[in-house]
Every structure is written in C-alpha cells, then in structure tokens.
C-alpha positions in Angstrom: 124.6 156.6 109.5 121.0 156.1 111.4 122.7 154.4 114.9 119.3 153.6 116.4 115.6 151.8 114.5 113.9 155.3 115.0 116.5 157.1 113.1 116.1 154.5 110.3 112.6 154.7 110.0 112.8 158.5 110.2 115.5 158.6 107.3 113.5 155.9 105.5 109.7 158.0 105.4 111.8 161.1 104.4 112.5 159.2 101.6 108.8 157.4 100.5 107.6 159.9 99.0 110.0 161.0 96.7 112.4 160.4 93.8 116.1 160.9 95.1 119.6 160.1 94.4 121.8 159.2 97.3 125.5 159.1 97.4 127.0 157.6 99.7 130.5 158.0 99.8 133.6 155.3 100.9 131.3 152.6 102.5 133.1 150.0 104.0 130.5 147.1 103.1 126.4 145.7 102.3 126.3 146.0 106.1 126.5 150.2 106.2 124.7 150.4 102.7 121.5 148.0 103.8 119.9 150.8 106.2 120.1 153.2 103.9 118.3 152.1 100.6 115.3 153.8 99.7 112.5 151.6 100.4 110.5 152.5 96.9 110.9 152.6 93.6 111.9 155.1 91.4 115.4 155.9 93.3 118.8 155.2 92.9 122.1 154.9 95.0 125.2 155.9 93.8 127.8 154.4 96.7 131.5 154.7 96.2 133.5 152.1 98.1 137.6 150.8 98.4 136.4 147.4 98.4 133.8 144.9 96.0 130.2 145.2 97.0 128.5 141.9 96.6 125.3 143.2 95.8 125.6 146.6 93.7 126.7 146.8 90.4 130.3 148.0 89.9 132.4 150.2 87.7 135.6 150.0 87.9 137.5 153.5 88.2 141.1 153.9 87.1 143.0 156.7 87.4 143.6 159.7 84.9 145.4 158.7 81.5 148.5 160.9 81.1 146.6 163.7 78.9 143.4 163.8 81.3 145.4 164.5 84.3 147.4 167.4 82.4 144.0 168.6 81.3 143.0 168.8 85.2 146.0 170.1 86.0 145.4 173.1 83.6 141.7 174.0 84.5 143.1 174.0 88.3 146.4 176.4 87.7 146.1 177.8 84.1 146.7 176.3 80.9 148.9 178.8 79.9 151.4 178.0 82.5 150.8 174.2 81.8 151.1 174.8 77.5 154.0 176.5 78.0 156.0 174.5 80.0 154.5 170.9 78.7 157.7 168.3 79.8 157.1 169.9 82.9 153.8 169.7 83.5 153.7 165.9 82.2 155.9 164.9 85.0 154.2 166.8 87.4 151.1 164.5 86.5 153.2 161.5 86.3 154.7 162.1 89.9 150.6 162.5 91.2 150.5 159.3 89.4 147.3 160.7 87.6 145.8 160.3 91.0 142.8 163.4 91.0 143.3 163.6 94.6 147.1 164.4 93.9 146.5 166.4 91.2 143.9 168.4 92.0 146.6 169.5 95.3 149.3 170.3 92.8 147.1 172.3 90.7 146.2 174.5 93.5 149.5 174.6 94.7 149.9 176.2 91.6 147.9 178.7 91.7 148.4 179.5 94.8 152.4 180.5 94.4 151.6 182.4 91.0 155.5 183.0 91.0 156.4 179.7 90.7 157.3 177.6 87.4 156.0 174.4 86.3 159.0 172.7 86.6 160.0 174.1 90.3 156.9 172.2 91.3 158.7 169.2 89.2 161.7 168.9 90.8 159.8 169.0 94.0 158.2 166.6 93.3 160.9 164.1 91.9 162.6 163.0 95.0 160.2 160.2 96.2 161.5 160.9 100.0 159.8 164.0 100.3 156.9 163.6 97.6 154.1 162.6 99.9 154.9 166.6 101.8 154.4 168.0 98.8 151.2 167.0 97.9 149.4 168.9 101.0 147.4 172.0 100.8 145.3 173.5 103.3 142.9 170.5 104.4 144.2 168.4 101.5 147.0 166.0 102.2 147.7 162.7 100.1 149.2 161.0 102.8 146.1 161.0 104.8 143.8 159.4 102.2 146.3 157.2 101.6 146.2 156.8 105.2 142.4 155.5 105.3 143.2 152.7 103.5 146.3 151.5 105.0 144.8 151.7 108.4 141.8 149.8 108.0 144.0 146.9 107.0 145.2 144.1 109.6 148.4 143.6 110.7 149.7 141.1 108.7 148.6 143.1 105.1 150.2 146.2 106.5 153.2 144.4 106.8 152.9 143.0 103.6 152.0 145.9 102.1 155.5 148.0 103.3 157.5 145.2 102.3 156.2 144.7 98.7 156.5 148.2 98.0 160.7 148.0 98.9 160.7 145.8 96.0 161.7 148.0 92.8 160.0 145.8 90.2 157.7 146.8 87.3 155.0 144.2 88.5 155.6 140.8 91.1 153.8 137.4 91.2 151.8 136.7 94.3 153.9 133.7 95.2 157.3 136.4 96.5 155.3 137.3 99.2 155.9 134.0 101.1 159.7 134.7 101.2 159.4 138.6 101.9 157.4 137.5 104.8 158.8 134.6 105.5 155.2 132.6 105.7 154.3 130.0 103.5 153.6 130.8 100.2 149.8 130.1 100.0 149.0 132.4 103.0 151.1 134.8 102.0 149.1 134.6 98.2 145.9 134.9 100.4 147.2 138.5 101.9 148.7 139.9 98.4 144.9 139.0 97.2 143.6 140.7 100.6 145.7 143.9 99.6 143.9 143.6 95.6 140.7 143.7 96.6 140.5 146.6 98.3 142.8 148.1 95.7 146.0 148.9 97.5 147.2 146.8 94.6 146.5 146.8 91.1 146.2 142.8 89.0 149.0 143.4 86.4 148.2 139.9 85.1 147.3 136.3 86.1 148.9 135.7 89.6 150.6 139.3 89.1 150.3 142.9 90.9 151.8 146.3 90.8 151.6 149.4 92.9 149.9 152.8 92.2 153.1 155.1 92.4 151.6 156.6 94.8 150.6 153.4 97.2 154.4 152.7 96.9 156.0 156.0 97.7 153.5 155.4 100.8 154.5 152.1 101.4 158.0 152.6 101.7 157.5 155.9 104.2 156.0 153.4 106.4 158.7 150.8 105.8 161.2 152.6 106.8 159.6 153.8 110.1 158.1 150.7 111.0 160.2 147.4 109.5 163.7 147.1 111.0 164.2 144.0 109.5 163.2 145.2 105.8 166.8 144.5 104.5 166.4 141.0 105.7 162.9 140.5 103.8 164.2 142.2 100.7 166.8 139.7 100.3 164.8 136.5 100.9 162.7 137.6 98.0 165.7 138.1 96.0 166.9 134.7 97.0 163.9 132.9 96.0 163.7 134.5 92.6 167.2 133.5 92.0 166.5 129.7 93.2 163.7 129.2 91.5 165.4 130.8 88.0 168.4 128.6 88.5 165.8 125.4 88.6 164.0 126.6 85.6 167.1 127.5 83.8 169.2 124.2 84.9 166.6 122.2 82.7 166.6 124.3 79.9 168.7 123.2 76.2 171.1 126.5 74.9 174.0 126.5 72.7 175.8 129.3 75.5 177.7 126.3 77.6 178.3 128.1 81.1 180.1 127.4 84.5 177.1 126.2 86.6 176.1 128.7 89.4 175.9 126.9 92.9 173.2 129.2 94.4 171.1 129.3 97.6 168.1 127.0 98.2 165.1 129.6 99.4 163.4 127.0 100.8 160.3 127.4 99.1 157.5 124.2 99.6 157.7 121.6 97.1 154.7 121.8 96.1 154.9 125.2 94.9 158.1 125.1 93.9 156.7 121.8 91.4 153.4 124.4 90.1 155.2 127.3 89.7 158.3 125.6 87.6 155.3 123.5 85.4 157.1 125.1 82.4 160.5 126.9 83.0 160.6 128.8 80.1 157.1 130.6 80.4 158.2 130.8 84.2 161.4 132.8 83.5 159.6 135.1 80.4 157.2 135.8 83.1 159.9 136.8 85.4 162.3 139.0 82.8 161.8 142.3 83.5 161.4 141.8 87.9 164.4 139.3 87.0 166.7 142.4 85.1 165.0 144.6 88.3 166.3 142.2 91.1 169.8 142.6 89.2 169.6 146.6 89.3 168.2 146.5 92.7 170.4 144.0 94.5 173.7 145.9 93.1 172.2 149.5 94.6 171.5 147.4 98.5 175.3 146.0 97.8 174.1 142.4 97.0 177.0 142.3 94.7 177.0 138.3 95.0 173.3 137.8 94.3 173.1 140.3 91.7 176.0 138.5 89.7 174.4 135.2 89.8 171.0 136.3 89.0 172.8 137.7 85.6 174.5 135.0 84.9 171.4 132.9 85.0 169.0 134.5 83.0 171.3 134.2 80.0 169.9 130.9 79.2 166.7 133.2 78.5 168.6 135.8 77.1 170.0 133.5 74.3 166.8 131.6 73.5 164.8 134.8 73.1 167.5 137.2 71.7 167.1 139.3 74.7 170.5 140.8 73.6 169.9 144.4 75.2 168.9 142.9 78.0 172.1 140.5 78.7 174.6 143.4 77.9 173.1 145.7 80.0 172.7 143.3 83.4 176.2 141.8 82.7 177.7 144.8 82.0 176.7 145.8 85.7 176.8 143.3 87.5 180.5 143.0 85.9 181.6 146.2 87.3 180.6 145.7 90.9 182.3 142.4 90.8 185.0 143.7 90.0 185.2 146.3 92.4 184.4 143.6 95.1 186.8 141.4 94.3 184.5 138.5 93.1 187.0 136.8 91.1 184.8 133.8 90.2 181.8 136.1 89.3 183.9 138.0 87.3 185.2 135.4 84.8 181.6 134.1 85.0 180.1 137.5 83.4 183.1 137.9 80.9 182.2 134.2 79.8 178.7 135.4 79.5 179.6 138.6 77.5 182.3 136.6 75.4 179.0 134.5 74.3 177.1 137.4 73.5 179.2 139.1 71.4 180.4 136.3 69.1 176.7 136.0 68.6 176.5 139.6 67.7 179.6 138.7 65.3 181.8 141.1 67.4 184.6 138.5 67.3 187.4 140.8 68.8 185.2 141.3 71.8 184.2 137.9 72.2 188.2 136.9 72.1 188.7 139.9 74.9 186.2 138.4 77.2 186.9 135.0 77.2 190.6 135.2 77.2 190.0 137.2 80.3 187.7 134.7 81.7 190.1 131.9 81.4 193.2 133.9 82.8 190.8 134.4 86.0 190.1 130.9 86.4 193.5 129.8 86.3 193.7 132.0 88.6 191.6 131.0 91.1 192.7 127.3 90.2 189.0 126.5 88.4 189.1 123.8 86.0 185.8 123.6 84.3 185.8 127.3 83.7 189.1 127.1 81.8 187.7 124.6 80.0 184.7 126.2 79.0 186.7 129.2 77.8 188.5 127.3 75.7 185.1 126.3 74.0 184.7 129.8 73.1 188.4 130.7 72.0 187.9 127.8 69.8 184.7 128.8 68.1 186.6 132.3 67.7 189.4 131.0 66.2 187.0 128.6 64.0 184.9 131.4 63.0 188.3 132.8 61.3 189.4 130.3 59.5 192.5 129.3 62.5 191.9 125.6 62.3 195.1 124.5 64.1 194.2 127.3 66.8 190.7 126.5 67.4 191.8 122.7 67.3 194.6 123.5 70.4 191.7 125.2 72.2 189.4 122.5 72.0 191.6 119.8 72.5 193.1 121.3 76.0 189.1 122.0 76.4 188.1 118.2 76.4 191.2 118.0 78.5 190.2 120.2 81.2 186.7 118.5 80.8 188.1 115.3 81.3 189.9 116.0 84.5 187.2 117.6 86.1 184.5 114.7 85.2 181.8 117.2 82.8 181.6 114.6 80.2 178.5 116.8 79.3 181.4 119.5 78.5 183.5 117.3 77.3 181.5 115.9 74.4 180.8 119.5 73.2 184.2 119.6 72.8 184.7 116.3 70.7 181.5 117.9 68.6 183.6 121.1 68.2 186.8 119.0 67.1 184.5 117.5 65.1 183.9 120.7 62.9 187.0 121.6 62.9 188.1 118.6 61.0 185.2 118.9 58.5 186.2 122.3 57.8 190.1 121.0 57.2 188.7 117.6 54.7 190.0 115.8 57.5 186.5 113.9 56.8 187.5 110.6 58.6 189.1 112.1 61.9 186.4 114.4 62.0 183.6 111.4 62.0 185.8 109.8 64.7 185.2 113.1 66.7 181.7 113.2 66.2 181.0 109.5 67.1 182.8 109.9 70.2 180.9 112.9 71.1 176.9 110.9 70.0 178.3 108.2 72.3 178.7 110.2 75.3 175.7 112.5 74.5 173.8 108.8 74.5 175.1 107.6 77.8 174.3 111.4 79.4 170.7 110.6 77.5 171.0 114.1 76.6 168.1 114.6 73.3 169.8 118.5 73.3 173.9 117.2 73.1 172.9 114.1 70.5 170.7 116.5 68.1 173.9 118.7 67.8 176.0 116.0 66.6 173.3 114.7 64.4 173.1 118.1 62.9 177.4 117.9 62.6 176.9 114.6 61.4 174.4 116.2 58.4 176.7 118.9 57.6 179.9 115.9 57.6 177.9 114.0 55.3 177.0 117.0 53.2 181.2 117.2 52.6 181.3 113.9 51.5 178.5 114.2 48.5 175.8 112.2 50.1 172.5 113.5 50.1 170.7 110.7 51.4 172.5 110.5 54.7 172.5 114.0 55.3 168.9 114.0 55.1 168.7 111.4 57.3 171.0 112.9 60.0 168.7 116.2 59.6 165.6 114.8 60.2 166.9 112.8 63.5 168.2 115.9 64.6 165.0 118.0 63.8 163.1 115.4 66.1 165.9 115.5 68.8 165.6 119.2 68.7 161.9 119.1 68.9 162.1 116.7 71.9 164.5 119.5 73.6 162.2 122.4 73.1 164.9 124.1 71.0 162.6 125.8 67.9 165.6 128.2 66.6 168.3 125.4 66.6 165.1 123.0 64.9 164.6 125.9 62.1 168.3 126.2 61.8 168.8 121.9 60.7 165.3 122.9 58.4 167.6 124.8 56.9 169.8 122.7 56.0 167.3 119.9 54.8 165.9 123.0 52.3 168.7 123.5 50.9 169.3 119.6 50.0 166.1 119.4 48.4 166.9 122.7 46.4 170.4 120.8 45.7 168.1 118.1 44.3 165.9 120.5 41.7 162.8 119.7 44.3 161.8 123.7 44.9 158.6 123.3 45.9 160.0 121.0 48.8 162.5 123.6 49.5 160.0 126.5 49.9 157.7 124.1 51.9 160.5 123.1 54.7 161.7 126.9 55.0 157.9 128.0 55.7 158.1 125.5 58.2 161.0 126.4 60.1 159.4 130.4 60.3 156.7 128.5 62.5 159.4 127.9 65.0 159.0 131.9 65.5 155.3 133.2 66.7 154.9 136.3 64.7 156.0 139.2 67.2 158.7 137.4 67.9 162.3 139.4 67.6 165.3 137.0 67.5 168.6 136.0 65.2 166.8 132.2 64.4 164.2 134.4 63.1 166.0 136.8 61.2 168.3 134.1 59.7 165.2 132.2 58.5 163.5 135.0 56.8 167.1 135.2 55.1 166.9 131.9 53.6 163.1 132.6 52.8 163.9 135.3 50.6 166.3 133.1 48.7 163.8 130.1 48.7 161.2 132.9 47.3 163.7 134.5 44.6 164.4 131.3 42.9 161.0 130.5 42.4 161.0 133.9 40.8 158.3 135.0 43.8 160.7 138.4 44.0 157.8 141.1 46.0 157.9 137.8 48.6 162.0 137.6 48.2 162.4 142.0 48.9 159.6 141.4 52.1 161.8 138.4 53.0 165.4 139.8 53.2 163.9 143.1 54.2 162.3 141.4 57.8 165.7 140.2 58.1 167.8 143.6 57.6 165.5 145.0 60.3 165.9 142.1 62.7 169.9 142.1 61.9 170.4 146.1 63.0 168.1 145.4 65.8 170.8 142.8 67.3 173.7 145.2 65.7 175.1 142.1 63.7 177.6 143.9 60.8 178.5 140.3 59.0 175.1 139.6 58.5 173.9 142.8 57.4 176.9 143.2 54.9 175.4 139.5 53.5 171.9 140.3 54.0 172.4 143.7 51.7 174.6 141.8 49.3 171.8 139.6 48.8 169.8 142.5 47.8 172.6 143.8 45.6 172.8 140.5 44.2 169.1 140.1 42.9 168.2 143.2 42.0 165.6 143.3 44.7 164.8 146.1 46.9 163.6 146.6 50.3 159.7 147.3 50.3 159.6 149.9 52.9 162.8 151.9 52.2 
C-alpha cells in the first residue's frame, strides 16, 4: 500500500505505460483499492476481498464440491494412496470442509508422513476438539486464517459468532440470535447479517444461515475459552424456539388430541413474535429439522425437560405432514431420558404421543401399550385431563377392533374425566367418538343424540375444526340410514368447515366420501371429478397417509371407468407411500386391490 502522494504517483507512472494485471489480494474495502487502480486503459484488477465491494464486479467463490476437493487432495499426496483408500479420503475432504486452504494442509501432511494411511489422517481428523491442530504444516495453519476474519470483527459479532456456532443445527433463522444474546431481536438480526456479509456465515435461505464446518469448529474453540456463560445463552435459544412452536402449534387443527404443554414465555417482542408466527404452519416446516436438532441437543446438555416438551410439540407437525420418522425418532428419545429423570408427567405425555403414532401406522398392539401406560402414569400423578385423553385413544383402539362395548366404557369415563376437569373441547370429541361407536352398533338414534351433543358444544367453543368432524360423523350416520341427500349435505358443510380450519387431508378424506355417493348414484364422471379434487389437497412432492389414501380411492375411481394404466399408476403411488409409513393393513388392502383387478404395478 503507497502510505504517502509520492509513493502513489510513483506506483501510478510505473503503471501508464503498460498493460498489467494487478492482484490484490484480501482488501478490506474501495478505500485500499482506490490508490491503486491503474490510471489508463487497457488494464485490469483482479482484487480478492472477505467482504462485498461496492464498486467492482463480484464472483462469488464457494468452496470445493466433494469430488474437486478429493481431486486436490490427490494431486497434493498421490492418487494412488487416495484411490485406494476412497471412504477415507472422502472424509478427509469432508472434515477440511472442502476448504482449499485445509486441504491443501492435509495433502501435504500426507505426503510428508509417506508411512501414514489415509484413514490415520481420518480419524485425526474426526474429533472436532482437536481438528483445527491438525490442519497445520510448517507456515500453514487453518486456525490462523480463520483467525483474520474473526478478528477484524467487533465485539458484539464475535460474540455472536461463538455463540451461534454452540448451536448444533443444520441452518438457524436470524431472529435466535436475539435470545442467544439476549438483545432484541432486530439488533441482533442486524449482527447475524453483519457476520454474512463478510462471509463468516453462509444465507441457507430467506432470513436463514449456516456455518462453514470449519467457521464452526472455530467458533466453538473460542467459545469455550472466552463465553462463561455459553450454557446460559444456549438455553435461551432453546427456550424461544420452544415458545414460539408452542404458539404456532396451539392454533393449529389435528386429529392427535394431546395434554397441553405449559411452557416458558422467552419473552420475545410482540412485534416479532406477531411477524414471525404470520402463518404457523410455514413457521414450524421452516423450523423442523433445527426443531428435531434442539431435541437431540438439549438431551446431550441434560435439558431433559425442554427437550421433552419441544417433542411433544412438534407432533401437531408431525401428524399434519406425515413426518412419521421424525416423531418416533424424537419421542423415542426424549422418552428415555424422561424416564431416567424421573419426569413422570413428560413421560405419559410422549407415550400418549407414541400411542398416536402408532395406531396411525395401524400398529394397534403398540398403540394399546402406550396409552395404557400413559393413563396408569397420570393416575398416578393424580392428572385428570391426561387420563381422559388416554381413554380417547383406548377407545379408538378398541373401536378399530370391532370392541364396541369396550371402546364405549373408554369413552364414556373419557367425557367423564373431561367433564370434571372443564375441557369441554375434550369432552365433545368424546361425545363425537360415542357417537361412532353407536353408528357402528345400528344404535342409529343414540348415536345422533351423541353427535348433536358434541356439534352443540363444538358451536359454543366456535371451533370450525371440532364441528367439521361431527359434520363428517354426521355424513357417515346418515350414510347408515339410506339417505343420500343428507349425507351429501353434511359432507359439503364439513368440506367448508375443514377448508376454514386449514385441514387439506381431513378435507380430501369427507371428498371421499362425497365420491363415493355420487358413484353410489351411477354419476362416475362426478366421482372421478371430486377424487381429482381432493389429490389437490397434496402438492405434488408431498409424502403423507391423506395422500396415499387418496391415490387409493383414485385408482378405484380410475378402474371403474375402465381407465386401468391410470388405476395400476394409482394404487401403485399408494403401495409406495404405504411402505414408506410401514402401514401393514393398508398394504395388505392396497395389494388386494391389485389382486382384485387384475392390475399390476407399473414400475415393478
């Protein structure tokens, strides 16, 4: 850098005369650049900076993709060591994080200690702890470029920095900042930007970031060294994700009736509290994955508590998405720690949750196991409403099976237990389940006194969710009794209800049903019409049960209007969807259908 006007003016005539490139390497801004631009045509400047230069044109450089940096790594150490040990030298790059810097000190680590393997230099480099020492050779050291960057930062996006990188997520939204840091959330959004633009943070999405591997591993060294309180910070984040999923969830229609979790206010601003919950659902399928993270995360810190109730709330979004994996594998976790804490409370919450997911997955043994164990810990600890919504699920068991009188005894104590503790919400579930039961016995008049007790309570709560399920009982009732026309009609007010409630698999399952009366009527092309309706409930790379069981009742609709490649497409979408969500009864049906019409699946 020319520190004085002569030196300029010296650099500057060097250059008048001639046609040059000049690279200038990790400028810091316009301001160091400025002096040293040719002053004539006919040269160019090639400037490489950590931050966005307002007046140069920018490319963008990424890191290596995974078979670039095991190409460097070969050209540096060998490629016959590399080909012949190729898992090893893929997670030698993937440790580096494809960084060149990194790689290029592995490489030559590597051929340097001729006598070592591949994967010695692996399993080196796996324990994050010590990763950053590794990567050091001679005047090469990782840690120190890293280093430049980190430094040149203020205090208060240092600190964010170390703190965001303790948080073992895929990718976080801006906003968790405020809580880590405990600042309000838009300055806090203004840092995590701060920390993007000079690329100690990668966009992973619209108001979302990630770390380089790398950046992280870094981050955390400093952490440790530098944030005595990082425990503390951790956990506010944690809270606040949890508070704001509970909001989003509490407002959200699902057929799994739960024990509502009472959980910690993160006092986040109302104001972003009200933008970032616009729409709840889009809020929590933002937040899955860091959600399932927090889970894992909190249970390895000992959060036991926090890590139960975050589980137990994202099953709202498990069940409206089919996330099934997804809600085994948190509540299966989360179960066990509770357990071995003692959380009583959180324990029969989680075996309500996995009763619920496996009667969905028709694992109706498993489903009885979970919630009989629920409700014996309830009693236990003396908790009304959680008995009662036990029972909910024993009865739907025992209805499944064709135990009338049992599921009826179930419900009955469950509107009972409803009734005492004041959830008429419960409570008319209950009357709708009674309600069924009935139906399924011919018990056709009791069973309408059941359902019009439940619609009356549902209208009182003004609850669009609670009155289209009895409107859809109500069709089915109707259906029992021979009439057509009011089962249509109940259909179609449940249909709107459902629509109201944002509820698109329970709206495609009452399409169903109107299909089928038409087809009852001879009116196919009606039929076929309202089924291809209810698949638009589903957007196309959608996964879920409502979808699967609607491209079930497609192929039907197609085979008996003799459209049989359409019909073999049909049931074959919904084999594939069935053993993704491992659901035996439905497979068996879905293959006897195929049996049945001679059909066979197009890709098998």
């Amino acid at each position: 850098m020319p520190e004085d006007r002569e030196a300029a003016r010296l650099y500057r005539s060097q250059l008048a005369a001639r046609q040059v490139l000049v690279v200038l390497d990790d400028a810091a801004n316009m301001a160091q650049v400025r002096p040293l631009l040719p002053g004539t045509a006919g040269s160019a400047v090639l400037i490489t900076s950590r931050v966005q230069l307002v007046e140069a044109h920018t490319v963008h450089l990424d890191v290596l993709d995974a078979a670039d940096a095991v190409r460097m790594l070969a050209s540096i150490a060998g490629r016959s060591r590399l080909t012949a040990e190729p898992a090893a030298a893929r997670a030698v790059a993937r440790y580096c994080g494809n960084l060149p810097l990194a790689l290029r000190i592995a490489g030559s680590r590597l051929a340097r200690r001729t006598h070592w393997t591949v994967g010695r230099l692996a399993e080196r480099l796996a324990d994050e702890g010590t990763r950053l020492n590794e990567l050091r050779i001679d005047d090469l050291e990782a840690r120190a470029s890293l280093a430049l960057s980190y430094e040149a930062l203020g205090h208060d996006q240092r600190r964010a920095f170390r703190l965001l990188s303790l948080l073992d997520v895929p990718d976080f939204p801006g906003w968790v900042a405020g809580p880590l840091l405990d600042v309000a959330v838009p300055d806090a959004e203004e840092i995590v930007d701060g920390l993007a633009d000079v690329h100690l943070l990668e966009p992973a999405g619209p108001g979302r970031y990630r770390f380089h591997d790398l950046l992280r591993v870094f981050g955390r060294e400093r952490a440790h060294s530098d944030d005595p309180d990082r425990a503390r910070a951790v956990r506010r984040a944690f809270t606040a994700w949890l508070d704001l999923a509970a909001r989003a969830e509490s407002g959200l229609a699902s057929r799994f009736l739960k024990v509502r979790l009472e959980v910690e206010d993160a006092g986040l601003d109302e104001a972003t509290t009200t933008r970032l919950l616009a729409e709840p659902l889009a809020f929590l399928e933002a937040e899955r994955d860091a959600l399932v993270a927090v889970v894992e995360q909190a249970l390895q810190l000992g959060l036991t508590a926090l890590a139960a109730d975050t589980a137990g709330v994202l099953t709202t979004l498990f069940d409206l998405r089919s996330h099934y994996d997804l809600w085994r594998h948190t509540h299966e976790l989360a179960l066990a720690a509770a357990q071995r804490h003692g959380e009583t409370r959180r324990t029969a919450v989680l075996h309500q949750g996995l009763g619920a997911l496996a009667f969905y997955r028709d694992r109706f043994g498993e489903a009885r196991t979970h919630f009989a164990q629920a409700q014996r810990l309830f009693r236990d600890i003396g908790e009304l409403r959680g008995q009662a919504y036990a029972d909910l699920g024993l009865g739907s068991v025992e209805e499944f099976h064709g135990r009338h009188d049992e599921a009826a005894d179930h419900l009955t104590r469950a509107e009972a237990g409803f009734h005492r503790c004041s959830d008429a919400f419960g409570g008319a579930f209950a009357l709708q389940g009674l309600g069924v039961v009935r139906r399924n016995q011919d018990r056709l008049e009791e069973a309408g006194a059941f359902l019009d007790r439940a619609l009356a309570v549902f209208g009182e709560l003004d609850s669009a969710y609670g009155r289209a399920c009895v409107l859809f009982s109500y069709g089915l009732h109707h259906n029992a009794r021979g009439d057509l026309a009011a089962t249509e009609n109940a259909m179609v007010a449940a249909i709107g209800l459902f629509r109201t409630a944002s509820c698109p698999r329970d709206e495609a399952l009452a399409l169903h049903v109107l299909a089928a009366i038409h087809a009852q009527q001879g009116d196919a092309g009606r039929a076929a019409a309202l089924m291809a309706q209810s698949q638009t409930a589903f957007s196309p790379e959608e996964e879920s049960v409502g979808k699967a069981e609607t491209l079930y009742s497609l192929g039907w609709v197609a085979y008996r209007n003799r459209r049989f490649d359409a019909a073999g497409e049909c049931f074959a979408a919904a084999l594939r969807l069935f053993e993704r969500f491992g659901m035996p009864m439905h497979l068996v049906r879905t293959r006897a259908a195929l049996h049945s019409t001679g059909l066979t699946c197009p890709d098998r």
